[in-house]
Backbone as a ProteinNet text record, in pm:
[ID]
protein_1_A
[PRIMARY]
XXXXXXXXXXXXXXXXXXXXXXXXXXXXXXXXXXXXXXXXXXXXXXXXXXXXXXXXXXXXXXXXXXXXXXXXXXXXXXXXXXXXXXXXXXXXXXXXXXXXXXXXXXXXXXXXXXXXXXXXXXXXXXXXXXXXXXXXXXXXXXXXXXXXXXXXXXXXXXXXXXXXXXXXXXXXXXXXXXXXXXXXXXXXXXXXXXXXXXXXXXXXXXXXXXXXXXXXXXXXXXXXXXXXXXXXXXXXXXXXXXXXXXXXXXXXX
[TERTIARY]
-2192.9	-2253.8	-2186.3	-2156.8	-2108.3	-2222.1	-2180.9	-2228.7	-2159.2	-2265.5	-2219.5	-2248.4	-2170.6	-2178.9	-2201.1	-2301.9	-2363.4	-2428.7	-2393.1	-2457.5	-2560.3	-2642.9	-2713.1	-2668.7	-2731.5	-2688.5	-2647.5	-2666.6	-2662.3	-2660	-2715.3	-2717.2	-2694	-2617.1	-2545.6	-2603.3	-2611.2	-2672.4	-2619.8	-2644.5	-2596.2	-2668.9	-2613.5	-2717.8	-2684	-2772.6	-2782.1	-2849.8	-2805.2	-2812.2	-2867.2	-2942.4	-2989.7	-2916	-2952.3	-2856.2	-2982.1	-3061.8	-3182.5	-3289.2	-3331.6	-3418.2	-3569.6	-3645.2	-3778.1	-3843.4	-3775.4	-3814.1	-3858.2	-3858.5	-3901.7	-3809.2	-3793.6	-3693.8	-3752	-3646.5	-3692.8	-3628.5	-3643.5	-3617.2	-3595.7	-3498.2	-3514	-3501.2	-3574.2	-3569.1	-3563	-3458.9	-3427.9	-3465	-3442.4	-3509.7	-3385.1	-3416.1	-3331.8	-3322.9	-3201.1	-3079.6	-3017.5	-3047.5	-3047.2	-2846.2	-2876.1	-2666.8	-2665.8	-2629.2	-2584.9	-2474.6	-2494.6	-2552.5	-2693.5	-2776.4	-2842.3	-2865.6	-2746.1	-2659.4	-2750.2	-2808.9	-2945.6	-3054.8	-3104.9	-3186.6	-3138.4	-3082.3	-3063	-3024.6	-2934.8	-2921	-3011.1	-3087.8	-3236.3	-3326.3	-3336	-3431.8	-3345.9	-3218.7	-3148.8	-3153.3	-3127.6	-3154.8	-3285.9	-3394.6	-3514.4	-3563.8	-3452.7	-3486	-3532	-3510.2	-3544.1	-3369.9	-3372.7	-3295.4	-3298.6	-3212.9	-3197.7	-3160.2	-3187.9	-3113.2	-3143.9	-3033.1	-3025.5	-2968.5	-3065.4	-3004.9	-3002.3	-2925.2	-2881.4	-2950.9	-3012.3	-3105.2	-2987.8	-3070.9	-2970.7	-2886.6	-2811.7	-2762.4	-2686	-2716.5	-2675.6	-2553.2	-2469.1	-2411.7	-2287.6	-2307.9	-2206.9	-2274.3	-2406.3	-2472	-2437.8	-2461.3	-2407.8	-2544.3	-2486.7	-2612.6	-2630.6	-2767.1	-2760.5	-2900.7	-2906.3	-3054.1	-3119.8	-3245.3	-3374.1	-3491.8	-3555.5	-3721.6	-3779.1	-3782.5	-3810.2	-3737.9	-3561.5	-3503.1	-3521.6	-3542.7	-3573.4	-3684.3	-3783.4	-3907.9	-3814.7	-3698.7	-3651.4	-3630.7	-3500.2	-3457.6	-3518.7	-3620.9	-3737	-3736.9	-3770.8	-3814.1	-3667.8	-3536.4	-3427.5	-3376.5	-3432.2	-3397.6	-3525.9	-3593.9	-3715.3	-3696.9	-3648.4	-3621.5	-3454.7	-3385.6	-3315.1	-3292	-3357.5	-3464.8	-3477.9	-3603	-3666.7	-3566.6	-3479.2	-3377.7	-3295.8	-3305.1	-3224.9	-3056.7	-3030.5	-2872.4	-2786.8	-2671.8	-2569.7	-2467.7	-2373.2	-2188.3	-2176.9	-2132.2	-2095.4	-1924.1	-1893.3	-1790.7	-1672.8	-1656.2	-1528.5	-1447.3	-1507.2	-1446.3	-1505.1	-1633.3	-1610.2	-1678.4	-1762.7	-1793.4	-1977.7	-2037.7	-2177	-2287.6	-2372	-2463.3	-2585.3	-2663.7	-2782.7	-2887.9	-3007.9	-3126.5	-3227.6	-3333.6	-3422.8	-3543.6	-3633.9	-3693.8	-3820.9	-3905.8	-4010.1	-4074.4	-4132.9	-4221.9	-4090.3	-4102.5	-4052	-4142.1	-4105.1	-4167.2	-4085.7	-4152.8	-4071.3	-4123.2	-3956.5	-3955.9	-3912.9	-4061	-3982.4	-3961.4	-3863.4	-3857.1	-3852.2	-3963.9	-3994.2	-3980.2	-3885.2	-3900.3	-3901.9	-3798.6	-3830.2	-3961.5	-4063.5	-4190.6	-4285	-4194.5	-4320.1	-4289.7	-4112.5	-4150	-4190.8	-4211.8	-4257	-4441.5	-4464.7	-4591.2	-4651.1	-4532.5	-4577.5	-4474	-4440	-4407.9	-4517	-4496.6	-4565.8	-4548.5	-4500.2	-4504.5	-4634	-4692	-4867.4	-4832.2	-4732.7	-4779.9	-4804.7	-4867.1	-4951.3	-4800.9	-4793.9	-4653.1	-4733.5	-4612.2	-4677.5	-4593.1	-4611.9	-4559.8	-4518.2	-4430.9	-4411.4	-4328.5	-4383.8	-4404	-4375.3	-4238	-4207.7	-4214.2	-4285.1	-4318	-4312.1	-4405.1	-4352.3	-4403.9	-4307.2	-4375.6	-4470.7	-4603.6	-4677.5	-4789.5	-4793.5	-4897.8	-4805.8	-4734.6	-4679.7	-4718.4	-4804.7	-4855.9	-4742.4	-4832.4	-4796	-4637.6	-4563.9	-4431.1	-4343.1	-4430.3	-4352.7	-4420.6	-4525	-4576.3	-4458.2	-4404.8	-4282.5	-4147.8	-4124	-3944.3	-3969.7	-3817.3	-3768.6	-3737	-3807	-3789	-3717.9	-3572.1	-3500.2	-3427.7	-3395.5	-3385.7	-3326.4	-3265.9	-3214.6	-3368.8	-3425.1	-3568.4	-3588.6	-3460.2	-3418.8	-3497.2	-3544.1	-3581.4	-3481.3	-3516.5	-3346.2	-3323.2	-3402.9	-3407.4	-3318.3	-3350.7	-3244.9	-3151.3	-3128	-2985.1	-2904.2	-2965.1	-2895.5	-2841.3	-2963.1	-2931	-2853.7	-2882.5	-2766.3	-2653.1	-2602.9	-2480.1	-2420.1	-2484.3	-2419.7	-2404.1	-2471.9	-2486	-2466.6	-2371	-2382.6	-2301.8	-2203.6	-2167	-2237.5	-2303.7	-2409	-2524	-2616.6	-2711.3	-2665.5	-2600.4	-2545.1	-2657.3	-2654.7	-2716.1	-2860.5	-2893.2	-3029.8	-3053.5	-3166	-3185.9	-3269.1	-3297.6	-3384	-3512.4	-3538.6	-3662.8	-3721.8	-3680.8	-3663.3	-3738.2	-3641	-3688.5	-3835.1	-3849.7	-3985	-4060	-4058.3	-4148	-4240.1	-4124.6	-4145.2	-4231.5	-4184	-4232.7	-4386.5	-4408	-4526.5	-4599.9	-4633.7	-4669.9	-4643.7	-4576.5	-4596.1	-4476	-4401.5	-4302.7	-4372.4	-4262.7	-4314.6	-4326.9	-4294.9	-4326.9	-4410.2	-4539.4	-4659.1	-4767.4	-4812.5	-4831.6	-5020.9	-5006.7	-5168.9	-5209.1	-5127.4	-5186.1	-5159.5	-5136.2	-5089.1	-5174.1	-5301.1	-5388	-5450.1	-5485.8	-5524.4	-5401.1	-5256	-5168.6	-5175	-5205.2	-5190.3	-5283.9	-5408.9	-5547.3	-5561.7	-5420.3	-5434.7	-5287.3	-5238.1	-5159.8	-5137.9	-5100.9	-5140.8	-4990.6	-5111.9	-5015.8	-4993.7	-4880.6	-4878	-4786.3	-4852.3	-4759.3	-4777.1	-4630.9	-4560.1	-4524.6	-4567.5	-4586.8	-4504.1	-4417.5	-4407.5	-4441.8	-4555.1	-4628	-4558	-4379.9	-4288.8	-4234.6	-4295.4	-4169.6	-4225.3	-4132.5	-4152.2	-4072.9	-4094.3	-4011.4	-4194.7	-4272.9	-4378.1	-4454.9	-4571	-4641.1	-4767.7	-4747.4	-4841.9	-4979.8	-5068.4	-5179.6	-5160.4	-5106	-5072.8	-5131.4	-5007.8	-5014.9	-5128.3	-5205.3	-5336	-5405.9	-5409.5	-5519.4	-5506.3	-5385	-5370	-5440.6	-5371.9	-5458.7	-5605.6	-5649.4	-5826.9	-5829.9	-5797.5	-5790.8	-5806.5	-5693.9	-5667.7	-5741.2	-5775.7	-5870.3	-6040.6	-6063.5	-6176.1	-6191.2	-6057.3	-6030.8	-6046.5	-6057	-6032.4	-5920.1	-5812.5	-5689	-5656.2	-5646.6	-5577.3	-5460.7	-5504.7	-5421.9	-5435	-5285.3	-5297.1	-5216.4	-5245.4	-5195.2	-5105.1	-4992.6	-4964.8	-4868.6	-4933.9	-4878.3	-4771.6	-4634.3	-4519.7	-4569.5	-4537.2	-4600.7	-4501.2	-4372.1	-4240.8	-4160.9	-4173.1	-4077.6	-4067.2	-3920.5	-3984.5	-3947.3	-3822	-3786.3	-3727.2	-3707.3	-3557.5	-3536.8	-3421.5	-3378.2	-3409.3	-3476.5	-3525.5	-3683.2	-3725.7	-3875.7	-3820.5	-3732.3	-3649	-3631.4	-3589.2	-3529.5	-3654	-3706.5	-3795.7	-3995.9	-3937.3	-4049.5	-4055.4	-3933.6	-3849.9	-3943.6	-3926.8	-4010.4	-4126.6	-4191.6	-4374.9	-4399.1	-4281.9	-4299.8	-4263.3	-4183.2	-4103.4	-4229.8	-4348.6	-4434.2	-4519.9	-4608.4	-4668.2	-4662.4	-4527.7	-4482.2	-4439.2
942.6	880.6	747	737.4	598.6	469.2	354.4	251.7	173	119	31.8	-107.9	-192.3	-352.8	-413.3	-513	-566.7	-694.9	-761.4	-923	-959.5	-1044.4	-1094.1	-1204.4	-1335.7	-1468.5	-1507.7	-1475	-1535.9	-1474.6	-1355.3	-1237	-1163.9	-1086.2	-962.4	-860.3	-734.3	-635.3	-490.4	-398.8	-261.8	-178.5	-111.1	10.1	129.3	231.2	358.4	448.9	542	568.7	696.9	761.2	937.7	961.7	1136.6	1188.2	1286.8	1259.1	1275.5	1214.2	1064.1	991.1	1087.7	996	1003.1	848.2	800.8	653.5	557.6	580	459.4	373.4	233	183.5	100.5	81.3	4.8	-136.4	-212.5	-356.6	-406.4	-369.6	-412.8	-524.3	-596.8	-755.7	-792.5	-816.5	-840.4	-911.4	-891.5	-987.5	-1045.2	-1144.4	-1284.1	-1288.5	-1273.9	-1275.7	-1159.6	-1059.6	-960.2	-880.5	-794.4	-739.4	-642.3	-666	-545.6	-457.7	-298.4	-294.2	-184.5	-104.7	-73.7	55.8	155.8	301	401.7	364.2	525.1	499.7	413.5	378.7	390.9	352.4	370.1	488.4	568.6	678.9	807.5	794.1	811.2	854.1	743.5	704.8	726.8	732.9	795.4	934.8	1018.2	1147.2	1217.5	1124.4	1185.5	1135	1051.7	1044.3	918.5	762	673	611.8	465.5	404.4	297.1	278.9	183.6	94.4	-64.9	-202.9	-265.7	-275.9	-437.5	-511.5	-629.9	-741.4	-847.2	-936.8	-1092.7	-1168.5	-1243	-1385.9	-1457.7	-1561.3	-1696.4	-1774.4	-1788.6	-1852.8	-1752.4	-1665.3	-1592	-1474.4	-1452.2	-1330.6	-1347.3	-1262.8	-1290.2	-1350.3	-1368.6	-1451.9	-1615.6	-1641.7	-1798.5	-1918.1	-1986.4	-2104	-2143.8	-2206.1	-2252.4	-2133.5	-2159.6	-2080.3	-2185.1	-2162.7	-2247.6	-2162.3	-2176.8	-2094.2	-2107.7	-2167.7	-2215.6	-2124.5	-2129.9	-2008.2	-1884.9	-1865.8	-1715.4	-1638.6	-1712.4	-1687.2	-1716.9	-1767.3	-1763.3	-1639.7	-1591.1	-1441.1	-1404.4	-1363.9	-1235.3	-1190	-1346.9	-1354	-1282.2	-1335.1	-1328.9	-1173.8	-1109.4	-976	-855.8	-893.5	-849.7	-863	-959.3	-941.5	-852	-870.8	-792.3	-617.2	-603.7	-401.9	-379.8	-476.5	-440.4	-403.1	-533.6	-501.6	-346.7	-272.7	-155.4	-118.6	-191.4	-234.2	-332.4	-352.8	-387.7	-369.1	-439.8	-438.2	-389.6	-257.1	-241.4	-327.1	-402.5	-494.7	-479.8	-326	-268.9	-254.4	-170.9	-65.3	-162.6	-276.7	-315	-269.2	-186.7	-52.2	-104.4	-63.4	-68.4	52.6	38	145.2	82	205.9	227.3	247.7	255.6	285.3	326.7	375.6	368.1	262.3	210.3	83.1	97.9	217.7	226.4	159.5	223.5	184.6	129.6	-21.6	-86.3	-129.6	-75.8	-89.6	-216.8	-360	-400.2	-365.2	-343.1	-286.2	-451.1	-466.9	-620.7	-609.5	-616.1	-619.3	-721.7	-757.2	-870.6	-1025.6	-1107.5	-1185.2	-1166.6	-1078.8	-1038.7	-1002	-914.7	-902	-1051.1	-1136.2	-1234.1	-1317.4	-1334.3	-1371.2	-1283.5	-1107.7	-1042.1	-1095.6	-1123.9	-1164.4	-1281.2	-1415.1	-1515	-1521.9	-1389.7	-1422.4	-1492.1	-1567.4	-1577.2	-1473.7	-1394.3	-1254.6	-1204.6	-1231.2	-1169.8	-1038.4	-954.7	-827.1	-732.4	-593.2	-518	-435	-467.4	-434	-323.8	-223.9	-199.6	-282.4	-337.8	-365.3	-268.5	-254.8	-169.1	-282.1	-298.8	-442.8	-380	-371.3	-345.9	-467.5	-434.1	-534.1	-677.6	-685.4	-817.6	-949.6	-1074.7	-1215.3	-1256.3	-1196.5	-1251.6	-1372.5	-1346.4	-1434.6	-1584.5	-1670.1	-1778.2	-1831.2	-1834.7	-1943.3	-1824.5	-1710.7	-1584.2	-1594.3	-1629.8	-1652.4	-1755.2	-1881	-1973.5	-1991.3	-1959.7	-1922	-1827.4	-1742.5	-1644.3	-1725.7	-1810.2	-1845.1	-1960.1	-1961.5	-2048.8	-2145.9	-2260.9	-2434.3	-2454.3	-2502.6	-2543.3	-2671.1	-2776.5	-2929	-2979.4	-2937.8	-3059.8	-3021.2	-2970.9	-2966.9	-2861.3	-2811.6	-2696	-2557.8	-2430.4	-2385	-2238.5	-2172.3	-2072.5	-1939.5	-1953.6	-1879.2	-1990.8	-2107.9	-2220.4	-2219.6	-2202.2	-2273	-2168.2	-1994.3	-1878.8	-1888.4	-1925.5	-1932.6	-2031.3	-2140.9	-2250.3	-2280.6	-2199.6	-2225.4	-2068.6	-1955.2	-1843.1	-1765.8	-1799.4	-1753.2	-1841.7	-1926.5	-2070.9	-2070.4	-1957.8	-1933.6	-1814.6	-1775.7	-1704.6	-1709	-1832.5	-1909.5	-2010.4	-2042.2	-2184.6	-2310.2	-2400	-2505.8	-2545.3	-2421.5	-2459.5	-2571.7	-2643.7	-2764.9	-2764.7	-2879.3	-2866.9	-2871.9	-2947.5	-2950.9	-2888.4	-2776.4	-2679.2	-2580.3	-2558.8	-2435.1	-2489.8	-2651.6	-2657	-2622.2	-2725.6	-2700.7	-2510.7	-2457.7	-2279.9	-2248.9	-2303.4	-2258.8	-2315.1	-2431.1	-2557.8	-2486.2	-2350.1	-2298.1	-2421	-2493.5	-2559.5	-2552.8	-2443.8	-2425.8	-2342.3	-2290.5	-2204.1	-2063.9	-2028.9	-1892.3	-1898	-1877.2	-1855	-1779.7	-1678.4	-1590.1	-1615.4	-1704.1	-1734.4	-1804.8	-1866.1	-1947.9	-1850.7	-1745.6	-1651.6	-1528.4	-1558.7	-1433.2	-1401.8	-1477.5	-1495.4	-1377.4	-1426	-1341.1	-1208.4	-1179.9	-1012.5	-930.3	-1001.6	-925.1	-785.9	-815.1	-689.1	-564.2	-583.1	-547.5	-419.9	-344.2	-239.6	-274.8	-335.1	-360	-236.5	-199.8	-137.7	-133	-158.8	-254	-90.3	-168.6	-22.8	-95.4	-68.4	-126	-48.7	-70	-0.5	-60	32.7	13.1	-45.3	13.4	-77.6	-190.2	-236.7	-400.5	-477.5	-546.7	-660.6	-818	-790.4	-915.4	-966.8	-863.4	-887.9	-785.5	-816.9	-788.2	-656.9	-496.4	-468.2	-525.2	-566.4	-609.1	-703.5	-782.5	-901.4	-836.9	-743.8	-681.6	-653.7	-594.8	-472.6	-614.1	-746.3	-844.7	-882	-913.7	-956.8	-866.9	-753.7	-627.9	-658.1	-693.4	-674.2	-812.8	-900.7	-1082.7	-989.7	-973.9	-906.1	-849.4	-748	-670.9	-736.7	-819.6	-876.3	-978.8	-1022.7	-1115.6	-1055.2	-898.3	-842	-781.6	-787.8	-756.3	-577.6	-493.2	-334.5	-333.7	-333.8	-323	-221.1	-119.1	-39.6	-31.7	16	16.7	131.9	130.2	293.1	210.1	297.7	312.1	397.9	351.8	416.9	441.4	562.8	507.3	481.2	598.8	501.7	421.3	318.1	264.9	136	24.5	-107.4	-158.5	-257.4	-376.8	-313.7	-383.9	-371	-213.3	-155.1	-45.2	63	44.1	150.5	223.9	107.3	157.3	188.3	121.7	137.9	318	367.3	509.1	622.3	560.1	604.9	679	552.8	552.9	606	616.9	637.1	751.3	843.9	980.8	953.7	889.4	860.7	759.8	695.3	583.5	666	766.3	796.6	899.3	949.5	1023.1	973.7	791.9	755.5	637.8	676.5	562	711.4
-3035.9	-2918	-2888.5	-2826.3	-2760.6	-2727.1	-2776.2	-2790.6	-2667.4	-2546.8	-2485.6	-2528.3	-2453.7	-2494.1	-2353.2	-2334.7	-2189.2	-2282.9	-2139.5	-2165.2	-2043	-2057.8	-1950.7	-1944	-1922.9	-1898.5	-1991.3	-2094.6	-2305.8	-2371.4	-2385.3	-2428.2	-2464.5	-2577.3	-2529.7	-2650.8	-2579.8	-2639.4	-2650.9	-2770.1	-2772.3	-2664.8	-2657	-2550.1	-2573.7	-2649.9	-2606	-2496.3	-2448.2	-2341.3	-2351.2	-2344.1	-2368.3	-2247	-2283.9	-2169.1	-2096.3	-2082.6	-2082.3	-2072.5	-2014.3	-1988.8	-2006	-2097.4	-2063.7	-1999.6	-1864.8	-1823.6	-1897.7	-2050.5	-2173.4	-2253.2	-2222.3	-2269	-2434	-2509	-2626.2	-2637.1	-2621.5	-2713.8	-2834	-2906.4	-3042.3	-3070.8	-3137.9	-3122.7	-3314.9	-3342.9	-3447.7	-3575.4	-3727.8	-3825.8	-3833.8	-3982.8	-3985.7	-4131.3	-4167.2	-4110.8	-4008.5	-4065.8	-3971.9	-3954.6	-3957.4	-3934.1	-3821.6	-3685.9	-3606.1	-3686.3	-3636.3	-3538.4	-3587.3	-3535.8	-3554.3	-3511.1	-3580.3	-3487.7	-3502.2	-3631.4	-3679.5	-3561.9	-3589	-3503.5	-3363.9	-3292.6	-3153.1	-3130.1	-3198.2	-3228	-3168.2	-3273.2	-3268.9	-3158.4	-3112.6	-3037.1	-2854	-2828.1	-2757.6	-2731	-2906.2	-2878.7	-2851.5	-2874.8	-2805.8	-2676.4	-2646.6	-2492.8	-2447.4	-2536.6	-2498.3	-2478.7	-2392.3	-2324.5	-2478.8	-2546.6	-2664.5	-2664.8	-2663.7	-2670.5	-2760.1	-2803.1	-2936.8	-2892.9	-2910	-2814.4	-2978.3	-2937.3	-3033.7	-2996.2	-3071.1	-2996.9	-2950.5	-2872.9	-2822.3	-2980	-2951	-3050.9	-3178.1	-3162.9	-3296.6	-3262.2	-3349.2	-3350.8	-3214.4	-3135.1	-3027.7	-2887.2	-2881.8	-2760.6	-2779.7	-2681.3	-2622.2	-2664.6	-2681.8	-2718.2	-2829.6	-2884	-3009.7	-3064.7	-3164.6	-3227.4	-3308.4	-3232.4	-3221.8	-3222.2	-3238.9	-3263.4	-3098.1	-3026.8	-2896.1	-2802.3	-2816.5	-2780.5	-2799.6	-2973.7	-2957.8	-2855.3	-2796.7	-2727.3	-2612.5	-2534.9	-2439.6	-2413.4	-2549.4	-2577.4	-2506.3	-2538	-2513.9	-2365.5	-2272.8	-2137.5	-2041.9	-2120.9	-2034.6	-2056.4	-2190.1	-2236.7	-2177.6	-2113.9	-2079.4	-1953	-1898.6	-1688	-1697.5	-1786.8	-1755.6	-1796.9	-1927.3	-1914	-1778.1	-1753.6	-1642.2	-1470.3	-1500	-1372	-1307.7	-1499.3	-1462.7	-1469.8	-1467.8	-1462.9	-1532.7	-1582.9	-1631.8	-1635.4	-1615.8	-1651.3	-1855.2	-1770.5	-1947.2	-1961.8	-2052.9	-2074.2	-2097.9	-2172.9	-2213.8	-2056.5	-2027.5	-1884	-1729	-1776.9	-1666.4	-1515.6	-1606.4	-1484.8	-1486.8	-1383.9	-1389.2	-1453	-1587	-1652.5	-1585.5	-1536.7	-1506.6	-1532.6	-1599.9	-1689.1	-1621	-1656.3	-1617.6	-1667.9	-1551.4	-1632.5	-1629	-1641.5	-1646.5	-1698.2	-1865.8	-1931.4	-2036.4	-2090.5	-2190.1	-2329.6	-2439.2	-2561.8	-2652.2	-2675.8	-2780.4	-2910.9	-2970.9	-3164.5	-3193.2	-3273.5	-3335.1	-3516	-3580.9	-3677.9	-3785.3	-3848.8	-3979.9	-3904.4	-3857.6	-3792.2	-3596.4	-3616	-3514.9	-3437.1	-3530	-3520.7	-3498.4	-3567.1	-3567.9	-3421.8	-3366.5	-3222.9	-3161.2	-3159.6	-3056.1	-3021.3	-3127.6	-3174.5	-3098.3	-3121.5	-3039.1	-2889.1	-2826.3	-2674.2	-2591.9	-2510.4	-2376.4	-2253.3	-2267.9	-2217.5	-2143.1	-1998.5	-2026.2	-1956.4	-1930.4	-1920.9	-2002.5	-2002.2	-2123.2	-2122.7	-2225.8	-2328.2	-2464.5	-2495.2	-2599.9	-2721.1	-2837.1	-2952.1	-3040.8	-3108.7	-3236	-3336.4	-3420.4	-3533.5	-3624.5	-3720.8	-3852.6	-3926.7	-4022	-4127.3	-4049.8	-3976.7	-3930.8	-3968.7	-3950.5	-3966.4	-3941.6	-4011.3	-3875.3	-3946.5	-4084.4	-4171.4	-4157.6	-4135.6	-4155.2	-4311.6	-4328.3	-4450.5	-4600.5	-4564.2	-4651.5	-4685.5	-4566.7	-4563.1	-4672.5	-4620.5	-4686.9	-4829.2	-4856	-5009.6	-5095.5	-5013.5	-5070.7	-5087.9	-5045	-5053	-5179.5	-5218	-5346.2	-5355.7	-5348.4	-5360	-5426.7	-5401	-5459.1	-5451.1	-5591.3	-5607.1	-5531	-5414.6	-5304.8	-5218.2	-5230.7	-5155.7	-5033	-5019.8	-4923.4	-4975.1	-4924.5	-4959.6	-4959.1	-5018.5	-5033.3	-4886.6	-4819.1	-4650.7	-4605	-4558.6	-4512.5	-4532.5	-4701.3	-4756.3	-4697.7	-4695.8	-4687.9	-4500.7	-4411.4	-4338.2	-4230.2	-4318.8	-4251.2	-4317.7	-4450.3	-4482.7	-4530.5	-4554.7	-4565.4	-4433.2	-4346.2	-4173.4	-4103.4	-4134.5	-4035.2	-3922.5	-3883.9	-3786.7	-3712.1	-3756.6	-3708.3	-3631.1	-3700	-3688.3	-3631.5	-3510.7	-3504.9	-3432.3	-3492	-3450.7	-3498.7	-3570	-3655.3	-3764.7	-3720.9	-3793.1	-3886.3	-3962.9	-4109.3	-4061.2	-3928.8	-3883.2	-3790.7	-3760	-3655.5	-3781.4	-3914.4	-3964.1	-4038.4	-4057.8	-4137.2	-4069.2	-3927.8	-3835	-3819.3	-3841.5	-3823.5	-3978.2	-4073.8	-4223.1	-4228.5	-4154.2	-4118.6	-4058.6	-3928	-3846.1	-3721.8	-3676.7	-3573.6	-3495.5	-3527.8	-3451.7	-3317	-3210.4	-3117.6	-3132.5	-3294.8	-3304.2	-3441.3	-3379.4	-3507.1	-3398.9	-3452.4	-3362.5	-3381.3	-3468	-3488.7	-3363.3	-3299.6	-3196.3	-3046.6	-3082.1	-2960.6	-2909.7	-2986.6	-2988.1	-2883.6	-2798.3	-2639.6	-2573.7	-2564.8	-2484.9	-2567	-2630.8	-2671.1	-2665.3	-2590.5	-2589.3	-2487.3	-2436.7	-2280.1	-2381	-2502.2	-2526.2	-2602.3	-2636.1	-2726.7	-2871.7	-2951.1	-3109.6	-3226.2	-3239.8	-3347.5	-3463.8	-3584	-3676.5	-3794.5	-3842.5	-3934.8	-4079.2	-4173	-4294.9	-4412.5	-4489	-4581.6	-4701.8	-4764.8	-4887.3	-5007.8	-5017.4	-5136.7	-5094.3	-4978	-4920.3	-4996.7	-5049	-5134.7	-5077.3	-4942.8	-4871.8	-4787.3	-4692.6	-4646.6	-4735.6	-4740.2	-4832.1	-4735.8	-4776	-4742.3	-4681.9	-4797.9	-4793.8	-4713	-4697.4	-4575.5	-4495.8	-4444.3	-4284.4	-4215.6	-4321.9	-4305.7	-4286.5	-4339.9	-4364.5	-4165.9	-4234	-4032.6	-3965.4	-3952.7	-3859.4	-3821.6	-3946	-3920.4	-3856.6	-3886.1	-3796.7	-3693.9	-3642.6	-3485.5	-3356.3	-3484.6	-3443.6	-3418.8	-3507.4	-3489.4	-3338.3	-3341	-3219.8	-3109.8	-3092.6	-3002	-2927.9	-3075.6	-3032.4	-3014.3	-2955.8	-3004.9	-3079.3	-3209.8	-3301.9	-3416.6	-3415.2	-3515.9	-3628.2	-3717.8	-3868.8	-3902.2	-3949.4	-3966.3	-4115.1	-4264.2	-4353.5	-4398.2	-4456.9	-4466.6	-4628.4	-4696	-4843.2	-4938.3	-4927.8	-4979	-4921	-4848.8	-4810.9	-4796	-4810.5	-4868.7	-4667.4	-4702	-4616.4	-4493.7	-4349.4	-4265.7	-4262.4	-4271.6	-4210.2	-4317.5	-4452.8	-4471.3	-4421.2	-4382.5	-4292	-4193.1	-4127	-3965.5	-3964.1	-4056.5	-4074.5	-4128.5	-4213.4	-4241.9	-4163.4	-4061.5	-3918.4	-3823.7	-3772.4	-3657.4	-3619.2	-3662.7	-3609.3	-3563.1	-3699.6	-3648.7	-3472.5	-3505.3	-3405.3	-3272.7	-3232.5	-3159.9	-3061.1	-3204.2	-3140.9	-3087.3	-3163.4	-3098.7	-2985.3	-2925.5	-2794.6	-2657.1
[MASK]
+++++++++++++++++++++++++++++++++++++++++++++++++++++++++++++++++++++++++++++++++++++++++++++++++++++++++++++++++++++++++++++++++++++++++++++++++++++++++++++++++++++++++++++++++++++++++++++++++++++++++++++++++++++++++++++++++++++++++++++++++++++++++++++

């Protein structure tokens, strides 16, 4: 299958294309550190008939800008008017691909999940949330304090991804580890009340924690959120739930 390459203003994203539209597009909105590209999956989800995009946050990978927590919630807005638009310059050839822009589903995965979580987004979107960020506290209780005081997600991501991650600051990522960044999805529960959530868990991840997930769920749900649970029972982190789901997810979107 052929993989196109398209940019929006900052942007730039994979696209699979079915040959066969069922008018449902996907969003894959990425974890962190995260590695394009994401071929099973789009793959996938092409051959049963959805429109597939992996898009790069601002700042990261081959999009333009810096990466900031503030941006990534830009991401969303500028990757979300342009689904919706229908159209793109694929980049190789230069030529214009077409989509259909019906119904759009974002797949947010582990961090990714946790900005799908805190968009300002108010239209009724459905979610599909792999293992996602969404406990904050739960988060930074998990990473490894280490004696320059950095914690070992940072160190990995501002000096083993640092051309990757470009422009991320020390107080950018506390602020995010602090919950007071712009992506903590605790303060976002109001915008997702019209939304239909559905979060995908695998029972062996040892990066987010089952029981987390399910704890959130019921928050959610109590808030008045539509939120559903779907247990993977072998499967841990990232692209082995990604592969492992795919089917279940594919039936209930």
């Amino acid at each position: 299958m052929l993989i196109y390459r398209l940019k929006s203003e900052n942007i730039v994203y994979d696209l699979y294309l079915p040959e066969k539209s069922n008018s449902k597009s996907i969003l894959y909105v990425p974890g962190l550190p995260g590695h394009p590209r994401k071929r099973n999956l789009g793959e996938f989800f092409a051959e049963n008939g959805f429109t597939f995009f992996e898009m790069r946050f601002i700042g990261t990978w081959e999009s333009d800008g810096i990466f900031t927590m503030e941006n990534c919630l830009k991401s969303l807005d500028e990757a979300y008017s342009f689904v919706k638009g229908g159209n793109g310059i694929e980049l190789r050839r230069d030529v214009k691909k077409e989509w259909s822009a019906g119904s759009i589903v974002f797949m947010g995965s582990s961090f990714g999940g946790g900005v799908v979580l805190s968009t300002h987004i108010k239209d009724p979107l459905t979610f599909i949330l792999l293992a996602p960020v969404a406990d904050i506290k739960k988060i930074k209780e998990s990473v490894v304090m280490l004696p320059s005081g950095n914690d070992d997600m940072y160190n990995l991501i501002s000096k083993g991804y640092a051309n990757v991650y470009r422009g991320l600051t020390k107080k950018d990522w506390m602020d995010f580890m602090n919950g007071e960044s712009a992506i903590n999805p605790d303060k976002n529960l109001g915008n997702l009340k019209n939304k239909r959530l559905v979060f995908v868990q695998g029972k062996k991840d040892t990066t987010v924690n089952h029981a987390d997930t399910d704890e959130f769920v019921k928050k959610l749900r109590a808030s008045g959120v539509n939120a559903e649970f779907v247990s993977v029972e072998n499967a841990g982190h990232g692209s082995d739930l990604e592969d492992q789901s795919a089917e279940a997810i594919a039936k209930l979107i």
